[in-house]
Structure formats: C-alpha cells, structure tokens
VOSE-594039 format. One line per 5 residues: number of its first residue (from 1); their letters; for each residue x, y, z of N, C-alpha, C. Coordinates in pm, whole numbers, plus 50000, padded with zeros to 5 digits. Each point is the difference from the previous one (the first is absolute). Example, Ala and Ser with C-alpha at 12.3 -4.5 7.8 and 13.67 -1.06 7.14 Angstrom:
% residues 2
1 = as = 51319/49431/50780/49911/50119/50000/50090/50120/50000 ~ 49965/50105/49928/50082/50119/50006/49923/50109/50073
This chain:
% residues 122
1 = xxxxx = 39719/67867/65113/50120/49937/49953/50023/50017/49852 ~ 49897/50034/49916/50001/50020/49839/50119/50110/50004 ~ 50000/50076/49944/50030/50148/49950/50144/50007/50087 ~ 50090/49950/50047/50138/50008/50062/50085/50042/49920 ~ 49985/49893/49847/50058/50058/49869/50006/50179/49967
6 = xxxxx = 49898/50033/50043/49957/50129/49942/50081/50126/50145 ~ 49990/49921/50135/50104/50138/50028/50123/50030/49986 ~ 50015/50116/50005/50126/50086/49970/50082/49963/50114 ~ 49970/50041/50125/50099/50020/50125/49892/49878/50094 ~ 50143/49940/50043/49911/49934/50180/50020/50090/50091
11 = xxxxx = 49957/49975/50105/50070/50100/50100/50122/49932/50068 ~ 50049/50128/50083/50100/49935/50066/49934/49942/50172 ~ 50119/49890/49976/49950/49932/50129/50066/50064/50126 ~ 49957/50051/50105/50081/50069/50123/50073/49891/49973 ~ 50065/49908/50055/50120/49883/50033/50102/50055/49882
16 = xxxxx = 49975/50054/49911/50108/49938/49914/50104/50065/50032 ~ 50142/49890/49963/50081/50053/50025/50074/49994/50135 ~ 49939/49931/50114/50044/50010/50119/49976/49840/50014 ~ 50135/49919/50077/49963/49860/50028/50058/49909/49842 ~ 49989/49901/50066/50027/49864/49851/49904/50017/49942
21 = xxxxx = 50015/49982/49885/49840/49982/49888/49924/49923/50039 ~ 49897/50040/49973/49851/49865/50044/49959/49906/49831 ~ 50011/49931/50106/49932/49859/49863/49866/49951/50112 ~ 49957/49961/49836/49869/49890/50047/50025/49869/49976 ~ 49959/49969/50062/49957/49808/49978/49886/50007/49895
26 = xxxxx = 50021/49898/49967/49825/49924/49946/50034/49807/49985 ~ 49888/49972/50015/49995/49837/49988/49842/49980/49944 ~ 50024/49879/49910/49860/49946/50039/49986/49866/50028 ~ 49931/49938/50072/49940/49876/50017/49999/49917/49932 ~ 50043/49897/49974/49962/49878/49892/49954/49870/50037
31 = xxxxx = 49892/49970/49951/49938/49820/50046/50142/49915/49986 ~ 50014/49920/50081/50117/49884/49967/50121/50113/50042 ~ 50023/50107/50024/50134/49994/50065/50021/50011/50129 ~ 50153/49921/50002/50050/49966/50103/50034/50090/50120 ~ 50011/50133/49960/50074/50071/50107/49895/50096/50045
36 = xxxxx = 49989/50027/50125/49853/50073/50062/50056/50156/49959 ~ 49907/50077/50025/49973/50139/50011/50094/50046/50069 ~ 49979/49942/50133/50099/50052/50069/50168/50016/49984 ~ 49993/49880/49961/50147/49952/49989/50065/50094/49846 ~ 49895/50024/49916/50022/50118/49929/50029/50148/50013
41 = xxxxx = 49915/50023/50116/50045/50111/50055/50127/50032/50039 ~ 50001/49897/50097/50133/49952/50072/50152/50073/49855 ~ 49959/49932/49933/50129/49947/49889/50014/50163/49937 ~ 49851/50026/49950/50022/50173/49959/50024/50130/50069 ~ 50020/49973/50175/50047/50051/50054/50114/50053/50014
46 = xxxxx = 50091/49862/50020/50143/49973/50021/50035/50009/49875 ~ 49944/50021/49880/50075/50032/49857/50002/50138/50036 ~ 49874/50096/50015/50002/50131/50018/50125/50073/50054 ~ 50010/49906/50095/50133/50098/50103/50073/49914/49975 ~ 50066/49891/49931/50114/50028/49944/50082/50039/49893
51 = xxxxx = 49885/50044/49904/50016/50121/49909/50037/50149/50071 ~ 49920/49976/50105/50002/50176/50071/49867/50056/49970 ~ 49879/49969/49987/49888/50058/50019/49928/49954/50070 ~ 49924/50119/50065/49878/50000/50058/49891/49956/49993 ~ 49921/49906/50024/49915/49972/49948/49879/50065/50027
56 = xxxxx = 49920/50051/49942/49853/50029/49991/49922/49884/50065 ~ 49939/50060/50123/49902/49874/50027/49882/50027/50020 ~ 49894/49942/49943/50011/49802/50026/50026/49985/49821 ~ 50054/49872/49997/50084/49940/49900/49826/49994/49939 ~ 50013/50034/49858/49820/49949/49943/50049/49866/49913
61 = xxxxx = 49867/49933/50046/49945/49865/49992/49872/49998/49967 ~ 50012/49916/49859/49880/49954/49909/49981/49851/50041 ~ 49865/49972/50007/49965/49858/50030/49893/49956/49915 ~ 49963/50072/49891/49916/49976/49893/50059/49990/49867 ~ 49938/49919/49932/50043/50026/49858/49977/50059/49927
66 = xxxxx = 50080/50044/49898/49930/50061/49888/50084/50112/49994 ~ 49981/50091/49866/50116/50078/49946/50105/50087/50077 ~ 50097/50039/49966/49997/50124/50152/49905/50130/50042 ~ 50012/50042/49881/49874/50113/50021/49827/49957/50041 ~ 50019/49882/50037/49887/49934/50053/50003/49974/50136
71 = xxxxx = 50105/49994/50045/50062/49961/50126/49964/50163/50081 ~ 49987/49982/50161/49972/50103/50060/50113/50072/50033 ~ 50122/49883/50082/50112/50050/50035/50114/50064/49911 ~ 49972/49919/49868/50060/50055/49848/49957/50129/50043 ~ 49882/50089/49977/49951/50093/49955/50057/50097/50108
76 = xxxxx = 49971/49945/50127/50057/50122/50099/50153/49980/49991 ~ 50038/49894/49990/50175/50052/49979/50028/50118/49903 ~ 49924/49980/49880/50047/50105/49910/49986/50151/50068 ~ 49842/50018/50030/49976/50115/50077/50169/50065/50084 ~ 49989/49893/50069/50102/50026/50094/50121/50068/49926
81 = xxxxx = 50093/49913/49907/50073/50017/49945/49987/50151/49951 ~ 49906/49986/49889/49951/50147/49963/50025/50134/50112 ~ 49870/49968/50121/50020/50119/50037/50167/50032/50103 ~ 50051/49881/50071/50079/50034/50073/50141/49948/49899 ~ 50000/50071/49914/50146/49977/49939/50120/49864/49965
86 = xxxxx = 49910/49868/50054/50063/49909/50026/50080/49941/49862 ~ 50133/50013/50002/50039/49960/49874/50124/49851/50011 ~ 49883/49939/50116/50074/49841/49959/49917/49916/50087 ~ 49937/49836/49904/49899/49923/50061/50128/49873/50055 ~ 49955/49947/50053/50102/49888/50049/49865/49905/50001
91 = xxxxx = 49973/49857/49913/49962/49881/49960/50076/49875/50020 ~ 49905/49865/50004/50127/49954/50035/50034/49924/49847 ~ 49888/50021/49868/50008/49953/49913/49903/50086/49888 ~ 50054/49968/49892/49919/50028/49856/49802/49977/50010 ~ 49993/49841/50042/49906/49976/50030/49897/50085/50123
96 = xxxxx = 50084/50060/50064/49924/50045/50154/49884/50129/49897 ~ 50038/50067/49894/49942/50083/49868/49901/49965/49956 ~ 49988/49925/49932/49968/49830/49917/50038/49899/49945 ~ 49934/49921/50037/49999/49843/49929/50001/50054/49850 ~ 49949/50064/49905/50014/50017/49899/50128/50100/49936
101 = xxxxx = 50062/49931/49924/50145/50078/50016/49972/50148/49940 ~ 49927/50020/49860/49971/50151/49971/49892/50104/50122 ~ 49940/49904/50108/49927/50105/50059/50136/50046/50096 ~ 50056/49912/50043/50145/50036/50056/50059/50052/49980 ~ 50014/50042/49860/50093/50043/49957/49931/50152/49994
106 = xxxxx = 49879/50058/49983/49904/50111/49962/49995/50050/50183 ~ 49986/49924/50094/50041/50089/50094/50115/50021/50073 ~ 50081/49923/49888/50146/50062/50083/50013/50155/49949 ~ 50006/49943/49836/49981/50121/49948/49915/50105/50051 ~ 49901/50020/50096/49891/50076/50018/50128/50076/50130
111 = xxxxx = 50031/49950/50074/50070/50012/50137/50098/50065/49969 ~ 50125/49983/49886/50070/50028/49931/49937/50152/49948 ~ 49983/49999/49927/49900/50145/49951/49962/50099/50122 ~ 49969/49943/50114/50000/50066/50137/50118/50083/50096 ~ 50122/49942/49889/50105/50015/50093/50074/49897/50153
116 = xxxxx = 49890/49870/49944/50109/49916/50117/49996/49894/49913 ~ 50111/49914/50043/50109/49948/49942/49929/49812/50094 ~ 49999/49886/49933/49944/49926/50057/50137/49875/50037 ~ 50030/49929/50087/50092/49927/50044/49898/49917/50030 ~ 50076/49854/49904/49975/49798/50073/50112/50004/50100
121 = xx = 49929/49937/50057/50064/49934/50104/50143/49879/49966 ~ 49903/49922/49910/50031/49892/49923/49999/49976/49858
C-alpha cells in the first residue's frame, strides 16, 4: 500500500466504461450509536441508486478503532479503489473516516488523490 504515490499508470479496469459507475460504500461502527449496520447498509444502498451507481459489494465495514490507515476495511477499500478505478465512495458521514477531524480530513484527501470523489450522506 506504500509506494501508490510513486506510480505512473494504474491499469485499466476491463469494466470500464460499460454500465453506471461503481461506487463503494464504507461505514464504521460506533459505541453508543443508534442506527445498526445494517440499517446503514440499507440507507447507502438506496443513496447509491438514486444517484445512479452501482454499488461495489460488500459495502466495507470497520468495527475497530483507531486511525483509518489502521482500520482493515479502510485499507482494503483503498486497494480496491486503487486497483479497480473506483472514483466515488458513498459514506454516510465525515465521521464514518474519523472521529478526528484532520485524520478525516487526510483520508479524504488520500481517496481524493486516488481519483474518487467521497459523498455524506448527511
């Protein structure tokens, strides 16, 4: 995951170009909130397609704490993003990133720099 900065070309993804764009989900977990996993899913679904994208599945879900690049599902979303061209995350918030507003803000920016484009929900 280091050295992404450093290539020149990604490859191309067979899909591209054919079909609605694909987005990803991401969420993470929080002690004390109210609304389940599921029901998150649920919500980033029905945002997906009524934007008009596809969603990439399974929606990734962090249930640990700690930075994003600490996070597992953080890490393979990016992968993802990276290798299959994905240039839009669908969240349902700032927080789903981090609780800390500059680490939030360092992987939007990171995603951004990737070529996808990140949408709140809320």
């Amino acid at each position: 995951m280091t050295g992404r900065a450093e290539r020149s070309a990604r490859p191309q993804h067979p899909a591209a170009g054919s079909g609605p764009p694909i987005a990803c989900g991401y969420l993470r977990r929080g002690e004390g909130k109210r609304v389940s996993v599921p029901q998150l899913q649920q919500r980033i679904m029905a945002h997906a397609r009524e934007l008009g994208f596809a969603l990439y599945h399974p929606i990734f879900v962090d249930t640990v704490p700690g930075s994003p690049l600490q996070r597992n599902a953080f890490r393979v979303l990016l992968d993802v993003v990276w290798e299959l061209h994905i240039t839009t995350l669908i969240t349902p918030s700032l927080w789903h990133l981090s609780q800390d507003d500059a680490e939030a803000r360092q992987a939007r920016r990171r995603l951004t720099s990737y070529g996808c484009d990140v949408i709140f929900m809320r």
